[in-house]
LODOVO-150080 format. One record per atom (N, C-alpha, C, O): residue number from 1; residue in one letter; atom name; x, y, z. Coordinates in steps of 0.02 Angstrom, whole numbers, plus 50000, padded with zeros to 5 digits. Each point is the difference from the previous one (the first is absolute). Example, Ala and Ser with C-alpha at 12.3 -4.5 7.8 and 13.67 -1.06 7.14 Angstrom:
BEGIN
+-----+--------+-------+-------+-------+-------+
: num : residu : atome :    c1 :    c2 :    c3 :
+-----+--------+-------+-------+-------+-------+
:   1 :      a :     N : 50660 : 49716 : 50390 :
:   1 :      a :    CA : 49955 : 50059 : 50000 :
:   1 :      a :     C : 50045 : 50060 : 50000 :
:   1 :      a :     O : 50052 : 49999 : 50033 :
:   2 :      s :     N : 49930 : 50054 : 49931 :
:   2 :      s :    CA : 50042 : 50059 : 50003 :
:   2 :      s :     C : 49961 : 50055 : 50037 :
:   2 :      s :     O : 50025 : 50055 : 50008 :
+-----+--------+-------+-------+-------+-------+
// end
This chain:
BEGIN
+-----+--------+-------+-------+-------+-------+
: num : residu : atome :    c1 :    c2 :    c3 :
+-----+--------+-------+-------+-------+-------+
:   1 :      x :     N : 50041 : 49940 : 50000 :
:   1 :      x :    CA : 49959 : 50060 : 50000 :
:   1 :      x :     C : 50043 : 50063 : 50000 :
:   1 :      x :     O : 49986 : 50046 : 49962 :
:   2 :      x :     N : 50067 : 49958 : 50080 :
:   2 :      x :    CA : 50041 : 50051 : 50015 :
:   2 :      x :     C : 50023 : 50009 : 49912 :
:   2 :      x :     O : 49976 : 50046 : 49967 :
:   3 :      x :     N : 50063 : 49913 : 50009 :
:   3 :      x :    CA : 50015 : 49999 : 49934 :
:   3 :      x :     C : 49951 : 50051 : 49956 :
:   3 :      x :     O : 50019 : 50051 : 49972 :
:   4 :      x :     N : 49922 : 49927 : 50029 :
:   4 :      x :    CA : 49961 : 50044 : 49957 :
:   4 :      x :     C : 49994 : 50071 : 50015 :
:   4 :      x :     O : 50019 : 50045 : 49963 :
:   5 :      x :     N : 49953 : 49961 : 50095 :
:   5 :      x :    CA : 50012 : 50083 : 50029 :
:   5 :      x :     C : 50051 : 50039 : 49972 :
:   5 :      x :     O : 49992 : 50057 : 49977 :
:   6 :      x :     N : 50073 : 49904 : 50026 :
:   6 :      x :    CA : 50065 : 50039 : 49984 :
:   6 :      x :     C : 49995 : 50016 : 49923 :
:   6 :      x :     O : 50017 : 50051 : 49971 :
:   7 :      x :     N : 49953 : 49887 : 50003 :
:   7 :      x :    CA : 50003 : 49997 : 49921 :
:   7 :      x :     C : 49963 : 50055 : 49981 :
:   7 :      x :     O : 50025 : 50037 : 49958 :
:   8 :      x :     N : 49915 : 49977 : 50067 :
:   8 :      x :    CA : 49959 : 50049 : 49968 :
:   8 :      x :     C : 50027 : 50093 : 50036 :
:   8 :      x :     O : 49991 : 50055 : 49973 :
:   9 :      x :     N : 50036 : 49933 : 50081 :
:   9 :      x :    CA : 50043 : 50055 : 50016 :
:   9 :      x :     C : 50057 : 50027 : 49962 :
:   9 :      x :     O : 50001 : 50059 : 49986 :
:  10 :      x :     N : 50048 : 49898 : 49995 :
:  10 :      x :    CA : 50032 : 50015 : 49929 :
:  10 :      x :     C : 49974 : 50022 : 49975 :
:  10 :      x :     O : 50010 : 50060 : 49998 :
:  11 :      x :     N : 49938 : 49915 : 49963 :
:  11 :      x :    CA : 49975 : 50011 : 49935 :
:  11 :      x :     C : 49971 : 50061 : 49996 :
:  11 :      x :     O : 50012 : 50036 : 49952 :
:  12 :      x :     N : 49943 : 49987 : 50102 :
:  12 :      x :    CA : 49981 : 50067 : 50000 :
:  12 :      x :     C : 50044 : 50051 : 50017 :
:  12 :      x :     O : 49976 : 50052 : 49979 :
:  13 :      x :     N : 50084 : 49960 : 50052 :
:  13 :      x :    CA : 50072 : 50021 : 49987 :
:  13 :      x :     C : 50026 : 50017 : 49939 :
:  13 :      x :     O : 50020 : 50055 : 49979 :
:  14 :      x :     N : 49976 : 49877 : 49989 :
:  14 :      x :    CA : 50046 : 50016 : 49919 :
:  14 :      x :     C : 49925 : 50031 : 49974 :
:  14 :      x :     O : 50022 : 50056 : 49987 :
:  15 :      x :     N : 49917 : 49949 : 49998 :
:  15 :      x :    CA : 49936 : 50012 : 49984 :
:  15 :      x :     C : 50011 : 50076 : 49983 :
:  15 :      x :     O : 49993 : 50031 : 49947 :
:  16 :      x :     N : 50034 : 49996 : 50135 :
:  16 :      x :    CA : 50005 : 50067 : 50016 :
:  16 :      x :     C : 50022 : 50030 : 49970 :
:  16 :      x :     O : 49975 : 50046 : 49967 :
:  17 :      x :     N : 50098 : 49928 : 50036 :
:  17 :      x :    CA : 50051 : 50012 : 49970 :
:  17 :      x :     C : 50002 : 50030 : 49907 :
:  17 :      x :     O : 50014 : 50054 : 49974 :
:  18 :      x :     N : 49961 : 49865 : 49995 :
:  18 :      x :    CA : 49972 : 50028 : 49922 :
:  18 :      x :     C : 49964 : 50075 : 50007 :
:  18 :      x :     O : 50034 : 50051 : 49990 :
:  19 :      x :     N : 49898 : 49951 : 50027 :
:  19 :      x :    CA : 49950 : 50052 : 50020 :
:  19 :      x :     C : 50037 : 50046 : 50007 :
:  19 :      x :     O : 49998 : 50032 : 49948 :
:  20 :      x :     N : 50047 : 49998 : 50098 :
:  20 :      x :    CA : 50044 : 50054 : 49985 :
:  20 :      x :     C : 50044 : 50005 : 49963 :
:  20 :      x :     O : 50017 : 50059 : 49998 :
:  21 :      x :     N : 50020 : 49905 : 49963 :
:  21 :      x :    CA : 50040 : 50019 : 49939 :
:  21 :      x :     C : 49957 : 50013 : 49952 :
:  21 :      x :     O : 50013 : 50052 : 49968 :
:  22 :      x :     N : 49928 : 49910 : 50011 :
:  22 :      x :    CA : 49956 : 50012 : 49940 :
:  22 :      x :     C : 49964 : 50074 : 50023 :
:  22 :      x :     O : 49998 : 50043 : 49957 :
:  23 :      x :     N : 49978 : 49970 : 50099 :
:  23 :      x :    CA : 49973 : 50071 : 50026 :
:  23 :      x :     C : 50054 : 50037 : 49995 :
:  23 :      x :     O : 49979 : 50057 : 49992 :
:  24 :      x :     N : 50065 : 49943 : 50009 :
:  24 :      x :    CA : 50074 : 50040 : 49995 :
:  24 :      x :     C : 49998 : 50021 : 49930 :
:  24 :      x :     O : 49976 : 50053 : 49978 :
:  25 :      x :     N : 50052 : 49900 : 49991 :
:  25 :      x :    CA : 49991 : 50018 : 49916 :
:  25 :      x :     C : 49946 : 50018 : 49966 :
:  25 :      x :     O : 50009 : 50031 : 49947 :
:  26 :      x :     N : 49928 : 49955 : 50075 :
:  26 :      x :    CA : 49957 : 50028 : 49949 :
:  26 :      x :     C : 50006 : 50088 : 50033 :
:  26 :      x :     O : 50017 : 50035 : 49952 :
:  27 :      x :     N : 49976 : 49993 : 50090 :
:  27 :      x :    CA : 50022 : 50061 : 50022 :
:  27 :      x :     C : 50060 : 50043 : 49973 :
:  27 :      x :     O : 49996 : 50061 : 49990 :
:  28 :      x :     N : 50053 : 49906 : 50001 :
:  28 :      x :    CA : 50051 : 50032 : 49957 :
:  28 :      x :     C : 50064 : 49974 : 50039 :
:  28 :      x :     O : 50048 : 49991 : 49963 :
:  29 :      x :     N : 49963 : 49995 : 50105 :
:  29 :      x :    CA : 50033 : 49986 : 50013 :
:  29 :      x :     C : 50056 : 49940 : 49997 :
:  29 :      x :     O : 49985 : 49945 : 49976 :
:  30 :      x :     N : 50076 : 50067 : 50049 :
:  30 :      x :    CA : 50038 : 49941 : 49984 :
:  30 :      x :     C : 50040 : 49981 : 50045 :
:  30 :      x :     O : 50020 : 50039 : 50043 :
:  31 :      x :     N : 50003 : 49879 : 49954 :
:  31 :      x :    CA : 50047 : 49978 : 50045 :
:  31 :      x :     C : 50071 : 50017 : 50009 :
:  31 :      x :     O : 50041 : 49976 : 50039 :
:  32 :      x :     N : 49967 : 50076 : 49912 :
:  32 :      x :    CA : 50078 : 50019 : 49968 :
:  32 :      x :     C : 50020 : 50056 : 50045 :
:  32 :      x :     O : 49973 : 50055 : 49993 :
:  33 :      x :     N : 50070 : 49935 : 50051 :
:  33 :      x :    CA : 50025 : 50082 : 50032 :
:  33 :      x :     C : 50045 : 50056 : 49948 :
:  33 :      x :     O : 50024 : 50053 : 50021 :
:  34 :      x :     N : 49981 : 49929 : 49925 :
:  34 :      x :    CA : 50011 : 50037 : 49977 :
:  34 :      x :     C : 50086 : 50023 : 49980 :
:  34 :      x :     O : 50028 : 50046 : 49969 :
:  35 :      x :     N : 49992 : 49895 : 50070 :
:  35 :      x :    CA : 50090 : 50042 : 49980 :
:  35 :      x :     C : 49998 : 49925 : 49947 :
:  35 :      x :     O : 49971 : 49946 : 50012 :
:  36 :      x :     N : 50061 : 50070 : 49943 :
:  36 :      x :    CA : 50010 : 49947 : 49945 :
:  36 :      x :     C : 50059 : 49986 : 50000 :
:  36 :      x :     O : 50014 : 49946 : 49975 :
:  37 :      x :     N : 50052 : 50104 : 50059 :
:  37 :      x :    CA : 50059 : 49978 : 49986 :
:  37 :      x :     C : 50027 : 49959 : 50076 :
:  37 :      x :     O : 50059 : 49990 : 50015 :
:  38 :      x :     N : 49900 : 49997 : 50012 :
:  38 :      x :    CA : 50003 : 49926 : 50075 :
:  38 :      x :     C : 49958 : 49941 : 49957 :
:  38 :      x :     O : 50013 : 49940 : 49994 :
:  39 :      x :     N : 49950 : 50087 : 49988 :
:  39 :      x :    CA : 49950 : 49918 : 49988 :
:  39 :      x :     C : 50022 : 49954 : 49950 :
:  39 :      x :     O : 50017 : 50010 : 49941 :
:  40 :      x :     N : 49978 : 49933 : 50097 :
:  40 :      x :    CA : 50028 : 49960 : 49957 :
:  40 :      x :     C : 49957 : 49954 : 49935 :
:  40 :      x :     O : 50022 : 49953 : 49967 :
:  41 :      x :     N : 49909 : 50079 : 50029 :
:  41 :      x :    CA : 49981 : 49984 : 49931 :
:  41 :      x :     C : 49976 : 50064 : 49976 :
:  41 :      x :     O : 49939 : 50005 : 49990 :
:  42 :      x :     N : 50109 : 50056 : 49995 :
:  42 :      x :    CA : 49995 : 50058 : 49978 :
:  42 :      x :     C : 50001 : 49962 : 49907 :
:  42 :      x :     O : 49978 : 50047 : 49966 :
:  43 :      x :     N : 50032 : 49917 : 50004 :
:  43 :      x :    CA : 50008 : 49973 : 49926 :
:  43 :      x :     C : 49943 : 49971 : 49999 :
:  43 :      x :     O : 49971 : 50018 : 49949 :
:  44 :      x :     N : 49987 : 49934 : 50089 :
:  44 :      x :    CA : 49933 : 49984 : 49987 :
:  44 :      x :     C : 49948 : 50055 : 49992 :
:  44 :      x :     O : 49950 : 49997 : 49964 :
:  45 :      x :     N : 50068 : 50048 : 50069 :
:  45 :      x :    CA : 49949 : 50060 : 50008 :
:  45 :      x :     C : 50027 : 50047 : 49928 :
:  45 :      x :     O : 49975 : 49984 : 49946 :
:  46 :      x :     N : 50058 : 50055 : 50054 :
:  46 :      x :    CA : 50027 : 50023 : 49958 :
:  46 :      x :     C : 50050 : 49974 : 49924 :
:  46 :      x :     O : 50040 : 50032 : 49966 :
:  47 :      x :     N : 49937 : 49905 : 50030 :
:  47 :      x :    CA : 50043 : 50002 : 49938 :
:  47 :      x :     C : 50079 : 49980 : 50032 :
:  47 :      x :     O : 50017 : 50001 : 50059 :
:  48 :      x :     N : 50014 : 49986 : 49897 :
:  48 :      x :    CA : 50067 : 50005 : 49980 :
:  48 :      x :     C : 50037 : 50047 : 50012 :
:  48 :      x :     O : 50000 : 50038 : 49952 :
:  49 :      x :     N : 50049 : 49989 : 50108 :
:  49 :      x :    CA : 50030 : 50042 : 50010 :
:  49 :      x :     C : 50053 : 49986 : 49992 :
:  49 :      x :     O : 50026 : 49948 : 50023 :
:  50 :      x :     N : 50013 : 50109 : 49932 :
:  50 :      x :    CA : 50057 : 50021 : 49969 :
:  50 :      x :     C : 50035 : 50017 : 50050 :
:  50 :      x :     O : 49977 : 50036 : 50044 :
:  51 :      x :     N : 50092 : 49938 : 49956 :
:  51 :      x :    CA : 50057 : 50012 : 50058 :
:  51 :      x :     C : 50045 : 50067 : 49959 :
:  51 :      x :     O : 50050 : 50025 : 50027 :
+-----+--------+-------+-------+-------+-------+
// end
């Protein structure tokens, strides 16, 4: 029994979780802070950067 409780406690956790990134983005917002020259998938986001 304990098992399941937990199971469905996760689940509404990660649930949450989606729900605010998708509420995030449709608003305009983003997960990106914004410095591109720390992040380390600044090339997924932007393309191909030239050294």
């Amino acid at each position: 029994m304990a098992t399941v409780v937990i199971g469905i406690i996760v689940a509404a956790v990660i649930s949450a979780a989606a729900y605010k990134i998708y509420s995030d983005k449709k608003k305009g917002k983003s997960a990106c802070g914004g410095k591109c020259s720390c992040c380390g998938g600044g090339c997924a986001c932007h393309g191909e950067m030239k050294k």
